[in-house]
N, C-alpha and C positions, 0 to 999 in steps of 0.2 A: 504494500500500500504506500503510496508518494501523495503524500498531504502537501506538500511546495514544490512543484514542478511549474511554476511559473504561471501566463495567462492563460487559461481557456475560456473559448468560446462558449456564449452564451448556450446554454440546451448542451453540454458534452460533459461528461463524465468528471467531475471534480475528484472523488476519492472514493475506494470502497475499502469498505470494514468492518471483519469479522470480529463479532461482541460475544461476549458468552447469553447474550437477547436473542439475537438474530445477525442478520447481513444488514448494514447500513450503506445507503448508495446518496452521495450528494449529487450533485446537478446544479451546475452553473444558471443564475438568471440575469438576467438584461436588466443593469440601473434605470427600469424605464417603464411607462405605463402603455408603449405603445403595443398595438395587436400586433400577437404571435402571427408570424409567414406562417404561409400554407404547409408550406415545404419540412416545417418544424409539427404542426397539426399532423399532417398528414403518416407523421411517426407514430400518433397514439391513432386505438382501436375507432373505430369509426363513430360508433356511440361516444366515447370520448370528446374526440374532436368536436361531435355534433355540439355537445354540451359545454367545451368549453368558448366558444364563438356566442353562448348567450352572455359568456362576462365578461365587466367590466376594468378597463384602469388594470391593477397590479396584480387583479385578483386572476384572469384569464394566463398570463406568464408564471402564476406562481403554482397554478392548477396543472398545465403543461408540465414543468419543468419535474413536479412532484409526482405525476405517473410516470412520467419519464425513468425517475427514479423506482420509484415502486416495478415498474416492470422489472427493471435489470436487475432488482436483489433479491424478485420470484424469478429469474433465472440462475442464477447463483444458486438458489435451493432445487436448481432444477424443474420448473415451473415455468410454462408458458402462461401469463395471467389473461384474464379474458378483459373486457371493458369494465373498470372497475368505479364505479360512479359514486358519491357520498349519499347516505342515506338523509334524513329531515334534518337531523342535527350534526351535519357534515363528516361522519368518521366515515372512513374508504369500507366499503364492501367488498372485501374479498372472498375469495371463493374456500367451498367449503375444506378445513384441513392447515389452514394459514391464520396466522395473525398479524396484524400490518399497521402502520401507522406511520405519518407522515410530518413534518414541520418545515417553516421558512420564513428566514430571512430575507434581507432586502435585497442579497445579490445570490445566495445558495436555500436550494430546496433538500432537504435529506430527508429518504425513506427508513423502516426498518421492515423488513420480511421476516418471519418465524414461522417453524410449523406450530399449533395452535396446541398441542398436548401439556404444556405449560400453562394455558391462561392466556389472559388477555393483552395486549401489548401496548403502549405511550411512547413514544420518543417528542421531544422538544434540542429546539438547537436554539441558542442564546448568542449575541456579542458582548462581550466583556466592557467594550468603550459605548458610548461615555458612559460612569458611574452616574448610578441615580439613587444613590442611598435612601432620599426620602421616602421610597416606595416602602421602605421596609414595615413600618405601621399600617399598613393596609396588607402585606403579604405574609407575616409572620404573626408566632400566638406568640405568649408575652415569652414562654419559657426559651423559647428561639432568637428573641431579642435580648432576652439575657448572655446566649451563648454568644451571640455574633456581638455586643459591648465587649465579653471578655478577650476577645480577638484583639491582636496588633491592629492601630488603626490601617494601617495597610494593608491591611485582611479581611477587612467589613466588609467591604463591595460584594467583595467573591464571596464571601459567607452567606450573604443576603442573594446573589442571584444564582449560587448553587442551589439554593432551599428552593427558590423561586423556581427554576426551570426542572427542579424534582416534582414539585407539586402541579404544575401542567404536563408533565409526564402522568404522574399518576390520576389527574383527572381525564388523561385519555385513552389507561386503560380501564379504568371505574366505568366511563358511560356503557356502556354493550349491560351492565349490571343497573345500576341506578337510574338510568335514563334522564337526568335531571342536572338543572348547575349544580355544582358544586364547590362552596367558596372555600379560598386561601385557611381559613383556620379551620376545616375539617381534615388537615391535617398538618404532623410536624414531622420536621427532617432533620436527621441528624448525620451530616456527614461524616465518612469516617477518612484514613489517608490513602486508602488503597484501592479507591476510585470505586467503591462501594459506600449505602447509606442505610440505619435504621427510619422507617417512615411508619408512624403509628399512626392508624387513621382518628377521627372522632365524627363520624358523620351523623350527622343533624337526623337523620332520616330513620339511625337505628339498620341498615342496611349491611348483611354480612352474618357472621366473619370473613375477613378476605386475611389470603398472605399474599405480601407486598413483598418483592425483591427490585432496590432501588441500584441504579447506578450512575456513571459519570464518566465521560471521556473530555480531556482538551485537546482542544483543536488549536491552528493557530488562530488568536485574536477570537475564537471562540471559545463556546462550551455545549459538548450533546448528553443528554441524559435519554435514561431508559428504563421504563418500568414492566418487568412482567408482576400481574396480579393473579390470582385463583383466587375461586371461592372455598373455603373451606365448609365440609361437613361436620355433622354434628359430634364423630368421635375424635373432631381434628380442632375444636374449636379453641384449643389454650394457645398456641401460637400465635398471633394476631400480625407480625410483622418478622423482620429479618431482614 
């Protein structure tokens, strides 16, 4: 895997990366809001295509670039993917056997592909620059704001948007279970150093038990997190997290 080989073109393969989640595939996107070429269209499934020429602005290159990815890390598992369209609450429907999840930034889209015997799957990819520390009160519960004060000030930001891009991880492998938002303090994340995290849930709704297996890769000038979740049964229910 070559994570710095220089520029690529808009829609071409930025990095792939085997996680112990799945296959992660980036995909270069175009600083720009204008309508994806044909010639770039005409690479996703035709339903696809159809679908993405009804959107607008950022959102049609960022739709593109993100099957784009998703196809090629269901071929890495050996999978040809069919047209893979969002359901009412936008998560990618993949076909039966797989779990899959998508995120993007302003210039890279990254998939994750998994076979589904695990659980459910989240990926989120974040940039480090600029620091926005103040978000921290609105994305942390209090005892995570304790943790990320005891941090070097030098270390706050990343504390604060590791928690952060763990917890939109894991509210995108939750939806397929809860069907519903789910806010920043249903739950907390406890990074550890070995690019693994404990993540206890407290969901408002009483939903579960789930086991949560959180992680975290750096990128350059970025960071991708990854969540598999399961439901747990009922002789399984002391575990809650890991």
């Amino acid at each position: 895997m070559a994570l710095d080989r220089g520029p690529v073109p808009p829609y071409d393969i930025a990095f792939q990366l085997g996680t112990p989640h799945g296959v992660a595939v980036a995909v270069t996107l175009p600083d720009s809001p204008d309508p994806v070429d044909d010639a770039i269209l005409g690479r996703l499934c035709a339903v696809e295509a159809k679908h993405a020429r009804t959107l607008q602005g950022y959102r049609q290159p960022q739709f593109v670039g993100g099957r784009l990815a998703l196809r090629r890390a269901g071929e890495q598992l050996g999978r040809t993917l069919p047209a893979v369209l969002p359901d009412s609450r936008g998560t990618p429907q993949l076909p039966k056997g797989l779990a899959g999840s998508i995120s993007h930034k302003r210039t890279l889209a990254v998939a994750m592909v998994a076979h589904d015997g695990d659980g459910t799957l989240g990926v989120d990819l974040e940039e480090v620059a600029p620091a926005r520390p103040t978000v921290a009160r609105s994305v942390l519960r209090p005892e995570e704001l304790e943790a990320v004060a005891e941090l070097p000030e030098a270390r706050q930001w990343i504390g604060i948007l590791l928690r952060f891009s763990i917890k939109e991880s894991i509210y995108k492998a939750l939806d397929p279970y809860v069907r519903r938002y789910v806010g920043f303090h249903e739950a907390s994340v406890t990074p550890g150093l070995d690019g693994t995290a404990v993540a206890v849930l407290h969901l408002a709704g009483g939903e579960g038990p789930f086991e949560v297996d959180a992680r975290y890769h750096w990128l350059p000038e970025r960071i991708l997190t990854s969540v598999r979740i399961r439901r747990l049964s009922a002789p399984d229910r002391a575990p809650i997290a890991r």
